[in-house]
C-alpha positions in Angstrom: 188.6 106.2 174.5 190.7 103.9 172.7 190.2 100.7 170.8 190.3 97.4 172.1 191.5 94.2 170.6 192.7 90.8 171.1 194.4 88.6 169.1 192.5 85.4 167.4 194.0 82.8 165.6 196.1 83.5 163.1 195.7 87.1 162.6 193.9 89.9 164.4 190.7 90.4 165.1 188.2 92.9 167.3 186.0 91.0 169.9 183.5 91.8 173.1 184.5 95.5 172.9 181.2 96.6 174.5 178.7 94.8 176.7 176.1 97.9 177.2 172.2 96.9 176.0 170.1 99.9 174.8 167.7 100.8 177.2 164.4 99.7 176.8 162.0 101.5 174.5 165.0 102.9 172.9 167.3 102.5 170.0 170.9 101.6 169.6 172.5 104.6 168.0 175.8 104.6 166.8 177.9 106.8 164.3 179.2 106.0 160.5 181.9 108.2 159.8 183.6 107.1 156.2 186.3 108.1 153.4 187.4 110.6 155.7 190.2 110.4 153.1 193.1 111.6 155.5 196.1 113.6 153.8 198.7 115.7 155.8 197.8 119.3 156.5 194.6 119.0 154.0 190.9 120.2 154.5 190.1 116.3 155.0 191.8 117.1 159.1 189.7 119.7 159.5 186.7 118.0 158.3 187.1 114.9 160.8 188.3 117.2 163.2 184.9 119.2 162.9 182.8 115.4 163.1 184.9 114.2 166.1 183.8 117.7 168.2 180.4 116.6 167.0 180.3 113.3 167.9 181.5 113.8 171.0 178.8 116.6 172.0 176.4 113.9 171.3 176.0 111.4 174.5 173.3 109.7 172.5 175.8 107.9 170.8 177.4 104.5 172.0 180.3 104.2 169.8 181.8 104.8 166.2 182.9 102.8 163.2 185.3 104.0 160.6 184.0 102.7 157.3 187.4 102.7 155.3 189.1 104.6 152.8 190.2 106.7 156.4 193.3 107.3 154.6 194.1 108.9 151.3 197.2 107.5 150.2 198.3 104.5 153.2 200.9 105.9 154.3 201.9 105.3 158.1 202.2 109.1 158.8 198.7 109.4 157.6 197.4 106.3 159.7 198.8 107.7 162.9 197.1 111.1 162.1 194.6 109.8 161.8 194.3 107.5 165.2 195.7 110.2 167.1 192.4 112.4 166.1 190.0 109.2 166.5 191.7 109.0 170.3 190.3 112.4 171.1 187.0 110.5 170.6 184.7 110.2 174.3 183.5 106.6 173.1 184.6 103.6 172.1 185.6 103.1 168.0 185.7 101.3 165.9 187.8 100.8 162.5 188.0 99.0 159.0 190.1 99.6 155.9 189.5 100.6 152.3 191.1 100.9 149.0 193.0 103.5 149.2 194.4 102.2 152.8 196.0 99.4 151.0 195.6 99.6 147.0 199.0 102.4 147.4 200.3 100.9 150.9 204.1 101.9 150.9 204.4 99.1 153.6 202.6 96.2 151.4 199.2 96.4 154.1 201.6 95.7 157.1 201.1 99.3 158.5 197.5 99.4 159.4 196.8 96.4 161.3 200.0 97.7 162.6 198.7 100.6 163.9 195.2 99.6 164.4 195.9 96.4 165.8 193.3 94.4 163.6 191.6 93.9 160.3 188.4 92.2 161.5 186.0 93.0 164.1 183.2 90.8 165.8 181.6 92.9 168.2 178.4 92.5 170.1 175.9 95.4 171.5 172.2 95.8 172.6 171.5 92.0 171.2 173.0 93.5 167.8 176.5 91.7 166.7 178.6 93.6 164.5 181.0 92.0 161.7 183.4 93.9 159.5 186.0 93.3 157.5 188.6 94.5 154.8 188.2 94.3 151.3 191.5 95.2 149.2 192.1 95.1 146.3 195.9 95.2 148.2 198.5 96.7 146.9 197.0 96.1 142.9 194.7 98.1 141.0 191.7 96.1 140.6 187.8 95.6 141.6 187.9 95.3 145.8 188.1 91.3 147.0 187.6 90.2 150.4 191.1 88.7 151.2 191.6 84.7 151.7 192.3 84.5 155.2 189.3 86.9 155.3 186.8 85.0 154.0 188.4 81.9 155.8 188.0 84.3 158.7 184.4 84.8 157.8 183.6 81.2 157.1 184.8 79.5 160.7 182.4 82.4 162.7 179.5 80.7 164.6 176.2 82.2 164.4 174.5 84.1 166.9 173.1 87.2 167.6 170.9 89.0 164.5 173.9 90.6 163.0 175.1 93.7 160.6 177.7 93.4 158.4 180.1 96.3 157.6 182.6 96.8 154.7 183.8 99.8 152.7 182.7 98.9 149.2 179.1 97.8 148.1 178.7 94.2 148.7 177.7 93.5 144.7 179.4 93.5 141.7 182.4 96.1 143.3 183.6 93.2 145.2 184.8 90.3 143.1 183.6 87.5 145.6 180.9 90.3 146.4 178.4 86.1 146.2 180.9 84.2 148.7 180.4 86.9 151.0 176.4 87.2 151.2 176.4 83.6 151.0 178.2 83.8 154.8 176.6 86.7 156.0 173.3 84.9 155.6 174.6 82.0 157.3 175.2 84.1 160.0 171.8 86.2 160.2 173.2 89.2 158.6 170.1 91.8 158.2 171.6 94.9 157.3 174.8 95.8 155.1 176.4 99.5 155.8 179.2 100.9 153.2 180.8 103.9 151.7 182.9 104.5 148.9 180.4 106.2 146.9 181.0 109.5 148.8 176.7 109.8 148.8 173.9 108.6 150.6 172.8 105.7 148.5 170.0 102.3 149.1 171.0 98.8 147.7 169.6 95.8 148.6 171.9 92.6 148.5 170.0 89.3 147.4 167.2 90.6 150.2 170.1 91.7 152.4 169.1 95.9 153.0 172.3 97.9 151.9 172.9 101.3 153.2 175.5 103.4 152.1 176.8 106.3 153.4 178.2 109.9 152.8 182.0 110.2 152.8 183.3 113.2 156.2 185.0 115.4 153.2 183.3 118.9 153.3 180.7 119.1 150.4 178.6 122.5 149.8 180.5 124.0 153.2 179.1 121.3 155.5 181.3 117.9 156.6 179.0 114.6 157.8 179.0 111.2 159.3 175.7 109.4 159.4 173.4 108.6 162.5 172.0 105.3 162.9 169.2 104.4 165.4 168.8 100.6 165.3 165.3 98.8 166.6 164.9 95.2 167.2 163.2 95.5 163.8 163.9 98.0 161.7 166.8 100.5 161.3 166.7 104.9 160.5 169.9 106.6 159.0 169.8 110.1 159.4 172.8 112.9 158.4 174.6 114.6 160.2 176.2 118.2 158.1 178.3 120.1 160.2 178.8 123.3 158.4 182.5 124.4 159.0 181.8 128.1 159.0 180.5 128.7 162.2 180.4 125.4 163.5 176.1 124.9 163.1 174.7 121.5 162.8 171.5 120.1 161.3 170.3 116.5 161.0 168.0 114.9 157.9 166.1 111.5 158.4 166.7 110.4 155.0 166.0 106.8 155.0 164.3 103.7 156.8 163.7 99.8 156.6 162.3 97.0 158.5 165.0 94.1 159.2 164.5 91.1 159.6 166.0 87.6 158.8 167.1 86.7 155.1 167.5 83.0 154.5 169.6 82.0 151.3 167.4 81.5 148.3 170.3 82.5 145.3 171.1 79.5 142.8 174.4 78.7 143.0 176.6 76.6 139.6 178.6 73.5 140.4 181.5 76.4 140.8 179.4 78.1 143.3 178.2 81.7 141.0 175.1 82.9 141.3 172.5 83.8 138.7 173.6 87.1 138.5 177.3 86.6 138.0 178.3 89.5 135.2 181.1 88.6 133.7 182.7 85.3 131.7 181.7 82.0 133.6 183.5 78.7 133.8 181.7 77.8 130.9 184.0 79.2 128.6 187.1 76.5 130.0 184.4 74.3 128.1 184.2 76.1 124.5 187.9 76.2 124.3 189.1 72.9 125.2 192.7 73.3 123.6 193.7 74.7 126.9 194.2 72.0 129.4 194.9 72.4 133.4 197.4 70.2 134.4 196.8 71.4 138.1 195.4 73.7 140.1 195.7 74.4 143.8 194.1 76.6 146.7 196.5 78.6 148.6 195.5 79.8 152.3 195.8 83.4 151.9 196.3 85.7 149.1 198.7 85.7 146.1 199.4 88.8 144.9 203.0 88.1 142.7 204.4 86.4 139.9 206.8 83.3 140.1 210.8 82.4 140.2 210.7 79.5 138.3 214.2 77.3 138.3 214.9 73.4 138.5 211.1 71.9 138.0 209.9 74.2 140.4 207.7 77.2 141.0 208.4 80.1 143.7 205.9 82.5 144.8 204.9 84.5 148.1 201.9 85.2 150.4 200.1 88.2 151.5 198.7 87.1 155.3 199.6 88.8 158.5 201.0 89.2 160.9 203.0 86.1 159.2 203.7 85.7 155.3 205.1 83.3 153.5 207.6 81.5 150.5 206.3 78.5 148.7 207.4 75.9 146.4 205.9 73.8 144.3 206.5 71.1 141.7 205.7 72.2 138.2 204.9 68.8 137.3 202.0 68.2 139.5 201.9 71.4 142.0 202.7 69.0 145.2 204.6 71.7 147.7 207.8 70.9 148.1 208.9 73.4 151.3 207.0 76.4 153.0 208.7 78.8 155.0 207.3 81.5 156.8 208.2 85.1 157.2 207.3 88.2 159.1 204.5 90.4 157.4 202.7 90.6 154.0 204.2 89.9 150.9 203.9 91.4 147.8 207.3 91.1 145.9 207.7 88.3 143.1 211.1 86.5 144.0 214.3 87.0 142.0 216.4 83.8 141.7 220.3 84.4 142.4 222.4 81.0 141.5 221.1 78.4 143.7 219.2 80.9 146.1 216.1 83.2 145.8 216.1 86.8 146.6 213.1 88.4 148.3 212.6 92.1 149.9 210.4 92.0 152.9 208.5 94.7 155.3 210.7 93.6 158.0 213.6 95.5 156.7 215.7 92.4 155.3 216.4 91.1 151.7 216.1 87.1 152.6 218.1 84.9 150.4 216.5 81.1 150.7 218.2 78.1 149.2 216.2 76.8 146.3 216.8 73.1 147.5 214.9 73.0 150.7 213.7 76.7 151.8 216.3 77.2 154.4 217.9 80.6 155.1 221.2 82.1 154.1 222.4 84.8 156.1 220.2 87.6 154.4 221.6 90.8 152.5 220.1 92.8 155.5 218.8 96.8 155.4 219.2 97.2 158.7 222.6 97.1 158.5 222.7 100.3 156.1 223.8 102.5 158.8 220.6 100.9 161.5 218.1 102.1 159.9 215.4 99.7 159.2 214.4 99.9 155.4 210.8 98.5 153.9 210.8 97.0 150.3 207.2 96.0 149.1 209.5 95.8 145.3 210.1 92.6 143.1 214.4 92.4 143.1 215.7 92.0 139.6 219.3 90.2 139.8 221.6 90.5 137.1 224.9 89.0 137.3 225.1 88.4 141.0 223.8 91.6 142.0 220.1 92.0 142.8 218.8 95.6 142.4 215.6 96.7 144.4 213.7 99.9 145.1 212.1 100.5 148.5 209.5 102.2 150.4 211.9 105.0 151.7 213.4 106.8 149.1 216.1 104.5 148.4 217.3 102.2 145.7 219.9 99.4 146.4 221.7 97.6 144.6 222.9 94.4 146.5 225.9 92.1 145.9 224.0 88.5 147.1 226.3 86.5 147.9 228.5 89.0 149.9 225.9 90.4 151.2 227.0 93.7 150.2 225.5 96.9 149.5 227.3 97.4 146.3 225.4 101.0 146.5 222.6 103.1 147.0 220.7 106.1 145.4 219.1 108.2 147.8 216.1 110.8 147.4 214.1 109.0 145.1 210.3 110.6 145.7 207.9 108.3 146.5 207.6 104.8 147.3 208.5 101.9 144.7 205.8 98.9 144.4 207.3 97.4 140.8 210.0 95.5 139.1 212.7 97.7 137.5 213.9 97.2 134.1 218.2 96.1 134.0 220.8 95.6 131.8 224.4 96.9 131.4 223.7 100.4 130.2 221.1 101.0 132.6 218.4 100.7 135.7 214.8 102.3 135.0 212.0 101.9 137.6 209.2 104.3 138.4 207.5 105.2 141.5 204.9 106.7 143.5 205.8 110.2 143.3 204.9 110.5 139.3 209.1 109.6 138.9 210.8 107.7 136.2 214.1 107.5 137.1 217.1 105.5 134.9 220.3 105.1 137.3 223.8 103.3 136.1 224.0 99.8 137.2 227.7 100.1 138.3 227.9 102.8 140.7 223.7 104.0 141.0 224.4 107.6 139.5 221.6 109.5 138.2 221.3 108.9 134.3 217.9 111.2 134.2 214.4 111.6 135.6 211.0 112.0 133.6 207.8 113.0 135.9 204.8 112.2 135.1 202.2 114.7 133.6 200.3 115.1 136.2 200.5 116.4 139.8 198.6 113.7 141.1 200.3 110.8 143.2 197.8 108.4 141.5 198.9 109.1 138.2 202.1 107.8 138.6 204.3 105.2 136.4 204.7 102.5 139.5 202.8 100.0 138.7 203.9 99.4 135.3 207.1 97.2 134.8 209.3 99.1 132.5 210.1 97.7 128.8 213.4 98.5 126.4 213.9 98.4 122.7 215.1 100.2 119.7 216.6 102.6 122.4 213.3 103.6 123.9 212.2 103.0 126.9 208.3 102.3 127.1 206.1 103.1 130.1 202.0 103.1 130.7 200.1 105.7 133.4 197.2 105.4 134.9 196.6 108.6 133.0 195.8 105.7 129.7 198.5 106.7 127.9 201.6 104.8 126.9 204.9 106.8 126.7 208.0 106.3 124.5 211.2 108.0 126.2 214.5 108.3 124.9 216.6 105.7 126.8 219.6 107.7 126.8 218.2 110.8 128.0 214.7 110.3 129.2 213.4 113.2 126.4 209.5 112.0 125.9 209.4 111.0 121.5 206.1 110.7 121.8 202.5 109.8 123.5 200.2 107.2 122.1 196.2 106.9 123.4 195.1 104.4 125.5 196.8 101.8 128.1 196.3 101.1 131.6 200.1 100.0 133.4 200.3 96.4 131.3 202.1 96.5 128.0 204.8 94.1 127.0 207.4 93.1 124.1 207.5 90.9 121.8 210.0 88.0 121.9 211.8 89.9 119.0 211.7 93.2 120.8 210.0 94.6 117.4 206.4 95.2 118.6 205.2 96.7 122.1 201.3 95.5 123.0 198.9 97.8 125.3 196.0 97.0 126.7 193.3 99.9 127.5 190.8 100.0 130.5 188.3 100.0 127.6 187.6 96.9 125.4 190.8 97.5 123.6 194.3 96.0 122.6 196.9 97.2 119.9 200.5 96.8 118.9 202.9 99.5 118.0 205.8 99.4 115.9 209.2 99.4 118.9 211.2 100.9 115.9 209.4 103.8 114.4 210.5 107.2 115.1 206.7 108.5 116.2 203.7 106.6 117.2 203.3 103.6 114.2 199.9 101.4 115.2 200.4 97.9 113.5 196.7 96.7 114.9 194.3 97.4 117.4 191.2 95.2 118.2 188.4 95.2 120.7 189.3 92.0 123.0 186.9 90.1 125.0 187.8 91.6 128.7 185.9 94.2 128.8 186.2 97.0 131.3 189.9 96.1 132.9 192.3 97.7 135.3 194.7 94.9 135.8 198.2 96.3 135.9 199.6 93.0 135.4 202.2 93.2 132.3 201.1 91.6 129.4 203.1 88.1 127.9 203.7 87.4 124.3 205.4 83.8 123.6 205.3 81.6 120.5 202.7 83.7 118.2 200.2 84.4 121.3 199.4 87.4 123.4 198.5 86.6 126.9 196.1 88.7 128.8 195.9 88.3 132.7 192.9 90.6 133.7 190.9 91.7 136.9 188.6 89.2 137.1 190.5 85.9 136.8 190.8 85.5 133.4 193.0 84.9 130.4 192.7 85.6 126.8 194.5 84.8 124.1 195.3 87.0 121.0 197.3 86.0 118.0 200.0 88.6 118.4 200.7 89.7 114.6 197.2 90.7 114.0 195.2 90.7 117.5 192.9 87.9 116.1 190.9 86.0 119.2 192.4 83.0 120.0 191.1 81.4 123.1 190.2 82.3 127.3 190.1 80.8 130.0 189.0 81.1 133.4 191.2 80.7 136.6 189.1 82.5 139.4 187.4 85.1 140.3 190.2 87.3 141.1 192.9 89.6 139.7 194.9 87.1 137.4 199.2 88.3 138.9 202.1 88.3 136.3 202.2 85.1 134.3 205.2 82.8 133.7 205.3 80.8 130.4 207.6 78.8 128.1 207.6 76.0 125.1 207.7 72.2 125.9 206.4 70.3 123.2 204.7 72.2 120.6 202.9 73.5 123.6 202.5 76.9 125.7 202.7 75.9 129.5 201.8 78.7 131.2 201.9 79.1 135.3 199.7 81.3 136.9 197.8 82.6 139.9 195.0 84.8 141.0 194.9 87.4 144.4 192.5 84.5 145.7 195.5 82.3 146.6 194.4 80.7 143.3 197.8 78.3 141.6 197.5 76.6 138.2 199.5 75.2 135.6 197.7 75.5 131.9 199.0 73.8 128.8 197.8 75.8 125.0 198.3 75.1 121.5 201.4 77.6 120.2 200.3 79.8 117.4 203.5 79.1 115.5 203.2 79.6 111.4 
């Protein structure tokens, strides 16, 4: 049976799918099937393939939910694999997405609700109401947070039946508003909390709220799973289900159970609404370092998850809410909006100015081109004119003398005269889907992508200069989140892998490898130094012009553990950090010396803007929480 949906507001969500009461004396039971981790003609098919045949054997059971992470890589071809072999189910099922359904999304997070048809469900069965959601991080590597327009979702529900809330990730410290969250799903009688992720049956409890989380469907010791549960007015038992793939036998293990009941709000909240138990820097430190001023800060409706186009006193930037994204412009003076224009589908591309116009790559298959004065639309470059095919960019454009020069999600790079609206040309067969900004000048174009490419093209007619692959087979260790870097004629790249590479820029031969990085790096204003930070405590500088790996300083910074890939800024004697969890810390750039931080939000902190007005840094910023601010520092000028 397939899913049903309707359409709420401003987005989808799932609602009244079932209307069936258990029978008296008798438990709800439902199946959890999670991180069934789907990848095209892998063991992960046969695994779900193997709990589906279950499931459907058993007519104990009134429905499934998919706890996310159903996926391994986001891909569209993967989604519809997957919902073909979920229709083969007997009973109604449900669905919710996890990290690695949108952290790698070729189509910036627009494919899945796509297919599925929604990202939230609100679902009522037996007197039990069921509420689920997504959790990101989209389309960044990060710590998971519950979108904007999610928790805005979350926030206008009414309460009503005794509910349980479902999600992919632990609801605690994995989630970066893991506090806004609980706070709502107390409001709304949340009593139990179900999750994967952890691939393992695993008890939390959530400021009261009981946590269960669950085994991921991937075979382990011979045998795939899904977990069982039998929900009571008051209490709740999770069994497991191993289905052993070798001959098809099944057995069943009661491995946990807990009353529920009711769990009012008794968490301490700080006049910027963290709790107690809050891990990481707290507002407090705006306070202790009060040489960085806000000169504004505003809330966005949905999340933000690029950098800015900055030209004529005014700020550019896009949104990530479906099915309808958006452009906006503010003032840099105050941050009042000047126009808002909406577009189809999530976006995740910073915007490229071109003259008077911006440049911006959408899922819908068109490169808009906006005037800068009041929003409005020039007739776009379009993609769909390049021989009808419809082509997906989830990209930041770099323009460079008129021509603005974008990779997509299908294995093609343009480059785009603007205001001819020209495809001045095209490589084709580039492996694996591009999420970045390329690096441009005259001699070259060098971008990397999902496929574990590094490919350098010329940026007059798009011939292949050379291609450097990564050193692993792995798609996730891949140089695509990192925005390329150029000086002394190397080229400088960081993988996932924590290494940072130094390539030849002429010929893509690797000079050499140095420890430690995690996608951010940066140059200096001079182009003499390149800065790294690691996933682990650390930052250093390298010398751009040495011939092998020349470490000028390293220091142990105050971010602690970090995956932002969000490139690092260095302007007027500082270093600028952005990190995961919505902070920024300064570092004197010639010796790594602590500076100052300072706290935006909660969230990922995107690529920052920044320039010199008055013996002053003014740097322009946001966070994946829709999060906008405009900060003034002290330059570190000597």
């Amino acid at each position: 049976m397939k899913l049903r949906n309707i359409i709420l507001g401003a987005f989808l969500t799932l609602s009244g799918g079932l209307s069936v009461c258990a029978e008296d004396g008798k438990p709800l039971t439902f199946a959890f099937v999670t991180d069934t981790h789907i990848a095209l003609g892998s063991a992960s098919e046969r695994a779900l393939s193997a709990v589906i045949k279950d499931i459907n054997a058993d007519d104990s059971l009134r429905f499934v939910i998919f706890g996310g992470d159903i996926t391994d890589f986001g891909t569209k071809a993967e989604f519809r694999r997957f919902k073909a072999s979920a229709d083969s189910l007997n009973k109604e099922w449900y669905i919710l997405a996890g990290n690695h359904d949108a952290c790698w999304s070729a189509s910036g997070c627009n494919d899945y609700p796509d297919v599925f048809g929604y990202e939230t469900m609100d679902f009522t069965v037996g007197g039990w109401r069921f509420l689920g959601c997504n959790s990101g991080p989209d389309m960044r590597m990060a710590p998971a947070l519950v979108p904007r327009e999610t928790m805005n979702w979350l926030k206008d529900l009414k309460p009503g039946s005794k509910a349980v809330f479902v999600n992919h990730f632990p609801m605690d410290s994995s989630v970066l508003n893991y506090f806004d969250v609980t706070r709502e799903l107390k409001r709304l009688d949340v009593r139990l909390e179900i999750g994967g992720h952890l691939h393992a049956n695993k008890v939390r409890n959530y400021s009261g709220i009981p946590g269960i989380i669950c085994r991921s469907s991937l075979a382990a010791n011979g045998a795939s799973g899904y977990t069982v549960f039998r929900l009571w007015d008051d209490h709740v038992e999770a069994s497991e289900r191993r289905i052993y793939l070798s001959g098809g036998s099944r057995t069943e293990i009661n491995w946990y159970e807990t009353p529920l009941k009711h769990v009012p709000d008794t968490v301490r909240y700080d006049s910027h609404g963290l709790p107690s138990d809050y891990p990481w820097m707290r507002y407090e430190v705006n306070d202790k370092y009060p040489q960085v001023r806000e000169v504004w800060k505003i809330q966005d409706s949905a999340n933000v998850v690029s950098g800015f186009a900055v030209k004529g006193g005014r700020a550019f930037y896009t949104l990530a809410s479906y099915p309808s994204g958006g452009v906006h412009a503010v003032k840099i003076s105050d941050g009042s909006f000047v126009w808002k224009r909406i577009v189809p589908g999530k976006l995740f591309s910073t915007p490229a100015v071109s003259g008077n116009s911006l440049v911006i790559p959408t899922y819908g298959g068109s490169l808009l081109s906006l005037k800068i004065r009041n929003g409005k639309m020039n007739i776009a470059a379009s993609f769909v004119k390049d021989e009808g095919r419809i082509v997906y960019s989830v990209a930041s454009p770099v323009v460079m003398d008129g021509v603005a020069y974008i990779g997509t999600s299908q294995g093609v790079f343009y480059a785009v005269r603007v205001r001819q609206k020209k495809i001045l040309w095209k490589f084709e067969g580039v492996e694996g889907h591009m999420s970045s900004t390329p690096y441009v000048d005259n001699e070259q174009v060098v971008f990397g992508t999902w496929g574990r490419k590094l490919y350098s093209l010329d940026p007059k007619t798009g011939a292949l200069q050379w291609v450097w692959t990564g050193p692993s087979s792995s798609r996730m260790i891949s140089p695509a989140n990192v925005v390329p870097v150029k000086a002394d004629g190397k080229i400088f790249i960081a993988v996932p892998n924590r290494k940072v590479y130094a390539l030849d820029a002429a010929t893509g031969k690797e000079l050499y490898v140095a420890n430690g990085g995690r996608d951010a790096i940066c140059l200096s204003e001079d182009g003499k130094t390149l800065y790294s930070k690691t996933m682990f405590h650390h930052v250093y500088a390298l010398d751009t012009g040495a011939p092998s790996e020349k470490r000028l300083w390293e220091v142990e910074d105050s971010t602690g553990y970090d995956i932002s890939p969000s490139a690092l800024k260095e302007i007027a004697g500082t270093l600028l950090i952005p990190t995961d969890k919505g902070n920024i810390i300064a570092l004197d750039s010639r010796n790594g010396d602590f500076l100052w931080a300072h706290k935006i939000s909660t969230a990922l902190v995107n690529p920052l803007s920044a320039w010199v007005k008055n013996d002053r840094i003014m740097i322009l910023c946001s966070t994946m929480d829709g999060t906008v601010s405009l900060l003034s520092a002290p330059t570190n000028n000597r």
